[in-house]
C-alpha positions in Angstrom: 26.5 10.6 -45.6 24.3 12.4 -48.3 21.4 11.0 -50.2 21.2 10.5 -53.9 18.2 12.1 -54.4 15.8 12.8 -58.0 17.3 15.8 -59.6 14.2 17.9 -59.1 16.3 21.2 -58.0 14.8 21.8 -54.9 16.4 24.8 -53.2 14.6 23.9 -49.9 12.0 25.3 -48.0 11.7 28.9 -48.5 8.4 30.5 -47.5 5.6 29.5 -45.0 2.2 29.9 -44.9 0.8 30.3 -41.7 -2.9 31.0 -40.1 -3.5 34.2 -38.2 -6.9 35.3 -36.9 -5.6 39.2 -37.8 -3.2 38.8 -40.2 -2.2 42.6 -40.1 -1.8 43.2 -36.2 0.6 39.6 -36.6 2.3 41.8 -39.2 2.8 44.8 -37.4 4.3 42.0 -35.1 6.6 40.6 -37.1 7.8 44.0 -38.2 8.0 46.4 -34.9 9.9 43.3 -33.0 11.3 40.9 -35.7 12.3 43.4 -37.8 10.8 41.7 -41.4 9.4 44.2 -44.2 5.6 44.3 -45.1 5.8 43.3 -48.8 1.7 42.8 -49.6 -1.2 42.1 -48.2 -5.2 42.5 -48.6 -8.3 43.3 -46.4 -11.3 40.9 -45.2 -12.9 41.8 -48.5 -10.3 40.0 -51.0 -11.5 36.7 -52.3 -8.8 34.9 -50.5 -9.6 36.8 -47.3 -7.4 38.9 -45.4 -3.6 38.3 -45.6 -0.2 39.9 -45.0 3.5 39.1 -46.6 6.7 39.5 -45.0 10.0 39.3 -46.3 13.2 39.9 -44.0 14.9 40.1 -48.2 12.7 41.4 -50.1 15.0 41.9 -53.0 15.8 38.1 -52.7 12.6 36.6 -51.9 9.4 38.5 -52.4 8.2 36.7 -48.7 9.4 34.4 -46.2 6.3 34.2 -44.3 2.9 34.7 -45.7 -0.3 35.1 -43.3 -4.1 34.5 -43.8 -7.0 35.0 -42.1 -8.5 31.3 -43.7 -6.5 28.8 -42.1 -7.0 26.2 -45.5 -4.5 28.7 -47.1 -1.5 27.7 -44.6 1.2 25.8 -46.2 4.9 25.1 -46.5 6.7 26.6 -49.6 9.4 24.5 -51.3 11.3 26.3 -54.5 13.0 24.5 -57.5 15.7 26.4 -59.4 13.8 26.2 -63.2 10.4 26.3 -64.8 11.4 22.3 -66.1 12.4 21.5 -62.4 8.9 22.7 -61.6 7.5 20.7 -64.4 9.3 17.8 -63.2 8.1 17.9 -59.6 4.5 18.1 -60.7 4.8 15.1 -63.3 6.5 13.0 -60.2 3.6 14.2 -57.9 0.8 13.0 -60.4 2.9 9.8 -61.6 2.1 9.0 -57.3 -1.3 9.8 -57.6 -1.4 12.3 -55.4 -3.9 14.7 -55.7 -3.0 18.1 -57.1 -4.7 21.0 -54.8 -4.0 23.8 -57.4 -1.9 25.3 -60.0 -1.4 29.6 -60.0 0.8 31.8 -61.9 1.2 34.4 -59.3 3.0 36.5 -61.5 6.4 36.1 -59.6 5.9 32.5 -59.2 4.3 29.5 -60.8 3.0 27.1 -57.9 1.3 24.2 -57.4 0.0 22.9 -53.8 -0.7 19.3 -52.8 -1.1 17.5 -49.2 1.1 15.7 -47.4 0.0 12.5 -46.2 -1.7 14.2 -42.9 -3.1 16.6 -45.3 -0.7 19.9 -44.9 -0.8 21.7 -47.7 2.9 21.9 -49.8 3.8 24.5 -52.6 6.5 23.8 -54.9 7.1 27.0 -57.0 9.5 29.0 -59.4 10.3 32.6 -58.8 9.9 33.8 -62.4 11.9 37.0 -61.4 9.4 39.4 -61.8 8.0 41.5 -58.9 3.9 40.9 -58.8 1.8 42.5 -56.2 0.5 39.7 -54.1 -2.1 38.0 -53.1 -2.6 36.9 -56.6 -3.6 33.6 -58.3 -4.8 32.9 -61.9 -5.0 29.6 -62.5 -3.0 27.4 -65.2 -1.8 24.1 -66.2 1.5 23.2 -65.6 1.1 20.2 -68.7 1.4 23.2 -71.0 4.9 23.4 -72.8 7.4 25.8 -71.6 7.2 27.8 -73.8 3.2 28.4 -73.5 3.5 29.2 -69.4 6.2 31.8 -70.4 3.8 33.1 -73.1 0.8 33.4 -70.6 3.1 35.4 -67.8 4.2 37.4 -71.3 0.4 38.3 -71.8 -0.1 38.8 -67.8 2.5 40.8 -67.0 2.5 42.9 -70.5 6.1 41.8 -71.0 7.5 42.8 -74.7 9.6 39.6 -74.8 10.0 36.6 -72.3 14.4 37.2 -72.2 13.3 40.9 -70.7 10.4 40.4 -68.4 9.2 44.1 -67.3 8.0 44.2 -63.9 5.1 44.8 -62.6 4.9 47.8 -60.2 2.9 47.8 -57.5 1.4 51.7 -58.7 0.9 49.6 -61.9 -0.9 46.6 -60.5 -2.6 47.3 -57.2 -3.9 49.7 -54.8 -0.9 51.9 -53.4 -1.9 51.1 -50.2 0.4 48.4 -50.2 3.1 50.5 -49.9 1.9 52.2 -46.6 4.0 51.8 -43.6 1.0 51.4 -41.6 -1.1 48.1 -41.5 -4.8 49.5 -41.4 -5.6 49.0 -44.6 -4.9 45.5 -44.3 -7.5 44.6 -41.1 -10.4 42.8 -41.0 -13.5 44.9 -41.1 
């Protein structure tokens, strides 16, 4: 029998977060023997620490598993199907007083993380369908209108109009070694 639930547009859960003491020999891992693409990543010296991104569909989700070297950044990604649906979930999180973690435009996402009553961190995000290099997270406030979010990834991203969104290349926004097929770049030093 299905559930009536809110009409919050969750898709389900669609990335996870996990810890890795070397996130880039995990990722070399995941790709020589599960077969998932390297997508992003960053060395030890990033503020967020070191950290690798995978995707097995890249062109559908940016990353299905995301690693880091500081295990407070491990969490479990839910994704709703509209920037209101996002703005929805976060007004129903608050309205339960639970605490709110954070709030990021990533560039191909807005996000905001909150525990779980045992304290594991949650994301609920939108894929704004641009391609951003990640890790990246400026902060925001999802009380701001619509209209105002879309304006601030306009002004990140260097978008003409928010009905064409440009994307971001990674030789536009990041080091190149991204793109390299090795993982050295990305270990801990």
């Amino acid at each position: 029998m299905k559930t009536k639930h809110d009409s919050l547009e969750v898709i389900g859960l669609c990335h996870v977060g996990m810890y890795a003491r070397n996130p880039a020999s995990l990722a070399e891992f995941y790709r020589d023997v599960i077969g998932m693409q390297v997508v992003g990543g960053s060395d030890a010296s990033h503020p967020i620490g070191a950290t690798a991104f995978l995707s097995s569909r890249p062109s559908e989700e940016h990353h299905e598993i995301a690693m880091f070297s500081n295990a407070e950044h491990a969490h479990k990604a839910f994704k709703v199907g509209s920037l209101a649906a996002l703005k929805r979930f976060y007004q129903k999180i608050v309205r339960r007083g639970i605490p709110i973690k954070s709030q990021f435009n990533h560039g191909n996402a807005f996000a905001f993380y909150f525990p779980d009553p045992e304290g594991n961190l949650i994301e609920v995000y939108w894929r704004t369908g641009l391609e951003y290099p990640q890790p990246f997270a400026q902060a925001t406030d999802l009380t701001m209108t619509e209209k105002e979010l879309l304006e601030e990834l306009k002004v990140l991203t260097g978008q003409k109009d928010s009905t064409s969104p440009a994307r971001a290349s990674r030789e536009d926004r990041s080091d190149s070694a991204w793109e390299r097929s090795d993982l050295t770049h990305l270990t801990n030093r």
